[in-house]
C-alpha positions as CSV (number, residue, x, y, z in Angstrom):
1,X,34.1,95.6,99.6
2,X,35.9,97.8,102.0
3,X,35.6,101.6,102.0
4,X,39.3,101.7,100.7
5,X,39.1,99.3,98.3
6,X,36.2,101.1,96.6
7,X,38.5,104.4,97.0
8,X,40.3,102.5,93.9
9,X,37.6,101.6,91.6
10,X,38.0,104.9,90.0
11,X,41.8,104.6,89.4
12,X,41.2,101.5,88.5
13,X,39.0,102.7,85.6
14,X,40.6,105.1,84.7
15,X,44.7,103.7,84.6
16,X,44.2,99.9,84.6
17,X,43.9,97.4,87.4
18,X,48.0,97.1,87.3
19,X,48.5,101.0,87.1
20,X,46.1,101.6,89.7
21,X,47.6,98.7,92.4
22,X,51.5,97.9,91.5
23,X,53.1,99.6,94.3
24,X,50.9,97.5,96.7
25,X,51.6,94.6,94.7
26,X,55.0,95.4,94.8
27,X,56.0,96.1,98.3
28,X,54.2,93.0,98.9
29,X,56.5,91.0,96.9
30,X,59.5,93.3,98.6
31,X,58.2,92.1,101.9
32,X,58.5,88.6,101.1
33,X,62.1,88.6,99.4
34,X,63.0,90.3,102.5
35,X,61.6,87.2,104.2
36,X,62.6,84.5,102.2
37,X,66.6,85.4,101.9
38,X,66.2,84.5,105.9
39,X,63.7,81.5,105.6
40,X,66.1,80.1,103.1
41,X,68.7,78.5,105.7
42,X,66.5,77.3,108.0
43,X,64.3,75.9,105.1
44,X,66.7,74.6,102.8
45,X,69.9,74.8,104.6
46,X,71.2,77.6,101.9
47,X,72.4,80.8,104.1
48,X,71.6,83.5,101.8
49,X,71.3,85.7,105.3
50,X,72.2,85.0,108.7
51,X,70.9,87.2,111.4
52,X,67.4,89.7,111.9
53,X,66.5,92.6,110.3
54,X,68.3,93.9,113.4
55,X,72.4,92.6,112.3
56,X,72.9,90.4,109.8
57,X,75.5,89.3,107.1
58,X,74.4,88.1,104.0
59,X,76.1,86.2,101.8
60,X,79.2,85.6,104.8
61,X,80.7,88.8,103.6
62,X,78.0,91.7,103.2
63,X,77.0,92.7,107.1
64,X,74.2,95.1,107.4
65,X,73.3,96.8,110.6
66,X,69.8,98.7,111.9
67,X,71.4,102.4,112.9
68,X,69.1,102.5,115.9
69,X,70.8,99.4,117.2
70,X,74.1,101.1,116.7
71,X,73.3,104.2,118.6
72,X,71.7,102.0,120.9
73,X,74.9,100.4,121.3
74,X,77.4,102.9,121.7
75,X,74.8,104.6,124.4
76,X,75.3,101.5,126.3
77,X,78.9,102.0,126.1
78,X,79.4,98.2,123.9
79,X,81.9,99.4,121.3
80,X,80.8,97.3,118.3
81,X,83.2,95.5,115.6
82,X,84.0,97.0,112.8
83,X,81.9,94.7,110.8
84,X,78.8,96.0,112.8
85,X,79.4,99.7,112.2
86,X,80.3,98.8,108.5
87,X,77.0,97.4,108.6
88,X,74.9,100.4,109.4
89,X,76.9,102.6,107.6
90,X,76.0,100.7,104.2
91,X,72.0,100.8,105.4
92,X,72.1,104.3,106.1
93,X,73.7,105.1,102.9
94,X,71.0,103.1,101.2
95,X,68.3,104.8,103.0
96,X,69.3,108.1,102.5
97,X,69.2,107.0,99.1
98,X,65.5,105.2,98.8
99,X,64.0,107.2,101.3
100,X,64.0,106.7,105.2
101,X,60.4,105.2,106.1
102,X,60.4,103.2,102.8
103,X,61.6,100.8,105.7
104,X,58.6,100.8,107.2
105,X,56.4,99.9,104.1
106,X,58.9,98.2,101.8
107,X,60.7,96.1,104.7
108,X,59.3,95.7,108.1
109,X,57.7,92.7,108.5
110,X,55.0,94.2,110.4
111,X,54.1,96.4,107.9
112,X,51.2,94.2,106.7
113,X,50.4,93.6,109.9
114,X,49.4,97.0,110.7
115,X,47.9,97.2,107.0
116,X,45.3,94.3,108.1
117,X,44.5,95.7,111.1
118,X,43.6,99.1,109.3
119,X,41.8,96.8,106.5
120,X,39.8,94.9,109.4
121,X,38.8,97.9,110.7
122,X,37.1,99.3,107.7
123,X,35.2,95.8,106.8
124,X,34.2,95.5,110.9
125,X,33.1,100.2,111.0
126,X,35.7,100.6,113.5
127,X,35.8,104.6,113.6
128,X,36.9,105.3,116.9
129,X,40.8,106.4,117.2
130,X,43.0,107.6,120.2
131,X,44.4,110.6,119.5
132,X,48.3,110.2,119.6
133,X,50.9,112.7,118.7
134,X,52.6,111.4,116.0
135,X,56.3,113.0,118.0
136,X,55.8,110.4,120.6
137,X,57.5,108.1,118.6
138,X,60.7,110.7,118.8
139,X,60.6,110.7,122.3
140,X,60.1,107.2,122.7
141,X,63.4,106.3,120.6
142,X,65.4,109.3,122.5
143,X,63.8,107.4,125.7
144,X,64.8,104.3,124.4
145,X,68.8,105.9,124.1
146,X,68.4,106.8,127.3
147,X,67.7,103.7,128.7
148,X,70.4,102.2,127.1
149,X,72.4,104.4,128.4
150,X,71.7,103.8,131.9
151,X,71.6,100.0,132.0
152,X,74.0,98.8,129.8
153,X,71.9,96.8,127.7
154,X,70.5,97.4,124.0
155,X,67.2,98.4,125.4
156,X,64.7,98.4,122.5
157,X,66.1,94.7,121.2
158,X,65.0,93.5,124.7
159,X,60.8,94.4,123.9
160,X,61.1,94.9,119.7
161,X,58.1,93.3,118.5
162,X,59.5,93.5,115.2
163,X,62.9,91.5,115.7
164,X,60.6,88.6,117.7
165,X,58.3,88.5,114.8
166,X,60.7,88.3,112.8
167,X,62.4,85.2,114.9
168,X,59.2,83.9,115.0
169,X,58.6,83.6,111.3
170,X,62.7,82.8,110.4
171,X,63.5,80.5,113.7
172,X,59.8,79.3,114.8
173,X,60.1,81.4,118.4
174,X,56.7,81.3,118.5
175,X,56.5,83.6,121.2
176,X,57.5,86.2,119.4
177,X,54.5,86.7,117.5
178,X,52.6,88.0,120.9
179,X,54.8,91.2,120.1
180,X,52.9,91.0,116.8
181,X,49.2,90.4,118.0
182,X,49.7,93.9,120.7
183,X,50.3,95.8,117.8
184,X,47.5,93.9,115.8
185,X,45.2,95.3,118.3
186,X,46.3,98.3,119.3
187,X,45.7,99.3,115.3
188,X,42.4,97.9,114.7
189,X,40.8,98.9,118.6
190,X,42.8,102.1,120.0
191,X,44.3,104.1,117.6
192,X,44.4,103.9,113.4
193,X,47.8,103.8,112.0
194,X,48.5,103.4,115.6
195,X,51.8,101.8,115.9
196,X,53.7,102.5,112.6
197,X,52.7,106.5,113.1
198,X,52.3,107.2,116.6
199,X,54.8,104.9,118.3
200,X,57.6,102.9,117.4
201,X,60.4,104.2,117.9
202,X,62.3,102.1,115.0
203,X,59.8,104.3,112.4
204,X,61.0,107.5,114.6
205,X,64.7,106.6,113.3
206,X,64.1,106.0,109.8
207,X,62.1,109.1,109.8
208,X,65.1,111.6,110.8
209,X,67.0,109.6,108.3
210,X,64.4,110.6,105.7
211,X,64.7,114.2,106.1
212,X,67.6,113.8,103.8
213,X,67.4,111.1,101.4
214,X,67.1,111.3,97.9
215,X,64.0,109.4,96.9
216,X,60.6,111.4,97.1
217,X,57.0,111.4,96.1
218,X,56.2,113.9,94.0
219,X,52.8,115.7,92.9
220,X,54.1,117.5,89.2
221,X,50.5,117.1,88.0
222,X,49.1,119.2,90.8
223,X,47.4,121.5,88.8
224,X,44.6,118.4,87.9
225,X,43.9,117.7,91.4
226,X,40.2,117.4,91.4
227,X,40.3,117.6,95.4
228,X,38.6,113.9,95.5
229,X,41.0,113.3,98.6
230,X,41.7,109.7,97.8
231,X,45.4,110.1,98.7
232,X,44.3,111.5,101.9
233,X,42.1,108.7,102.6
234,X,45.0,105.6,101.8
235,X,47.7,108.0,103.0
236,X,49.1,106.1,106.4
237,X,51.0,109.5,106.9
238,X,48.0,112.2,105.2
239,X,49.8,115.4,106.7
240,X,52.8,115.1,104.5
241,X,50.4,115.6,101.5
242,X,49.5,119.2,101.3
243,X,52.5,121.2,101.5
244,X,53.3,119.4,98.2
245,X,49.7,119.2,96.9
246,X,48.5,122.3,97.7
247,X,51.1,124.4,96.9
248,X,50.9,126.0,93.8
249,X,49.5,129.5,94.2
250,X,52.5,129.6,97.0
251,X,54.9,128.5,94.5
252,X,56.1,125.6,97.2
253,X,57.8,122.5,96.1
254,X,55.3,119.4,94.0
255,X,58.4,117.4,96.2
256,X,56.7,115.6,99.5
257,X,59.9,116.3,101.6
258,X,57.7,115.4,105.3
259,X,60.3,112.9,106.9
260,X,57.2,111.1,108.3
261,X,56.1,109.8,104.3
262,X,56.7,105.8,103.9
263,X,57.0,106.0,100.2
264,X,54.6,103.5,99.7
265,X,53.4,104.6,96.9
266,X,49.7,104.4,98.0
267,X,48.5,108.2,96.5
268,X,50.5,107.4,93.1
269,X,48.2,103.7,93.1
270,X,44.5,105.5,94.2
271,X,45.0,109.2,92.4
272,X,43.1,108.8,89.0
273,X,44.3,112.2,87.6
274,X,48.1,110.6,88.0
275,X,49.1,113.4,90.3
276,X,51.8,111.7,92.1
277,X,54.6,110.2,91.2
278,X,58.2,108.7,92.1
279,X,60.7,111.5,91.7
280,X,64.2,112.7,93.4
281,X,64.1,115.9,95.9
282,X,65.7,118.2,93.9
283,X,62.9,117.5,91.4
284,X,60.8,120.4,91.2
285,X,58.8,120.5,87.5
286,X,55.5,120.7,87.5
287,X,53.0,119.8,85.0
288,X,49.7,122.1,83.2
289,X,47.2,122.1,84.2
290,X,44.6,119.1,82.4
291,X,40.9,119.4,81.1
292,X,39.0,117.1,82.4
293,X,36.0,116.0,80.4
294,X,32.6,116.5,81.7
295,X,31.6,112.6,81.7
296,X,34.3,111.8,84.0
297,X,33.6,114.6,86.9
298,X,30.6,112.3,87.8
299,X,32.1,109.1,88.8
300,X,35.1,111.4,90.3
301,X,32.9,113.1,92.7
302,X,30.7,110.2,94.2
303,X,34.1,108.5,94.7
304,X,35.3,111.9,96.5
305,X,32.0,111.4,98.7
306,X,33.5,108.2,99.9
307,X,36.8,109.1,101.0
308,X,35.4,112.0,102.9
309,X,33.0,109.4,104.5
């Protein structure tokens, strides 16, 4: 059993095995519908979706567009059709809706990836990490604008190991998985969390959408935080937690409004006081403050011991 995986046992007691895992489960399942709408024409011959996650039109008459490949775009001075720009107008509308970076862990096909490589590197003691700046990423995808800008070309598409995964897995460009095994790497020998929070400049993008959308984690039952630091320790973005979490005595928003959170939904899963939930930004109630009973503190604080380990 990995370290994270016992990080749960608790919730798990203490909400259910379902209450204590569904938004695992679920982005899981996400991931794969994501998939299978393009698996299902070169599978079955029904086109649900033509394209990559990059441009595609579903149906023959919904097109949806990446915004960073837009931008990148109009920096390399290609004036797109109208069905492209319609395209990313309707994804960003729906991400400032549902959050940003829930691209990033309800979407990207890399996404469980990365989560292997972190899950490997619990089970193998990996506990060596580069330190990265998590605003590399920013400059990387202003970089990547800039590029475009000067050659002409849509310069990320050209390297994006998460468009030639996601030929490879659609289209069998096998190839395209080598894209896939970097990143593999990088996250389970040089740096945890390495690509989805230090680098990629697709993340980066989502992220500055983020900082206005709608959707939010929220921590209204802050006031039972036992200070166990599970969240912290699943968390693939910890430094959006306490602003939110520790707030109280400063009177500062239960609302996790960091652009850099994923929504994943990981510290609502592993909290077993049910601190966190799903709520909208301008949701700012909090809850009293709960009695725990004295056989429970036990069990709480040897599980505490193991996410500060």
């Amino acid at each position: 059993m990995s370290v994270e995986d016992r990080l749960y046992v608790e919730a798990r007691r203490r909400k259910g095995l379902w209450e204590a895992s569904r938004y695992r489960i679920l982005r899981r399942i996400t991931q794969g519908l994501f998939l299978a709408v393009f698996l299902t024409g070169p599978l079955f011959g029904l086109w649900i979706a033509k394209g990559t996650l990059a441009s595609s039109m579903t149906f023959g008459v919904l097109p949806l567009t990446d915004p960073f490949v837009l931008v990148q775009s109009l920096a390399a001075r290609h004036w797109p059709e109208l069905t492209a720009v319609i395209g990313a107008a309707i994804v960003l509308a729906g991400y400032l809706i549902f959050g940003g970076r829930s691209y990033c862990a309800w979407v990207c096909p890399l996404n469980p990836v990365a989560d292997f490589a972190g899950w490997l590197r619990q089970r193998l003691g990996v506990t060596h990490s580069a330190r990265l700046r998590p605003a590399f990423r920013n400059y990387l995808a202003f970089g990547v604008i800039a590029v475009s800008a000067v050659t002409g070309a849509v310069a990320w598409e050209l390297v994006n190991p998460i468009t030639a995964f996601h030929r490879a897995l659609v289209f069998g460009m096998w190839f395209g998985l080598a894209g896939a095994g970097a990143v593999f790497v990088f996250d389970l020998l040089v740096a945890k969390h390495g690509w989805c929070g230090h680098i990629c400049p697709v993340g980066a993008a989502y992220g500055a959408i983020g900082k206005a959308s709608l959707l939010r984690v929220a921590a209204p039952a802050r006031a039972a935080c036992d200070d166990c630091m599970e969240c912290f320790a699943v968390c693939p973005e910890p430094h959006v937690i306490p602003p939110a979490l520790r707030g109280e005595k400063t009177g500062a928003s239960p609302v996790i409004l960091g652009a850099d959170c994923t929504l994943c939904g990981a510290c609502i899963d592993v909290c077993p006081e049910s601190v966190f939930r799903f709520a909208h930004r301008f949701d700012t109630r909090t809850e009293p403050a709960r009695r725990s009973s004295g056989a429970m503190a036990e069990p709480i604080a040897s599980t505490s011991s193991l996410a500060k380990g």
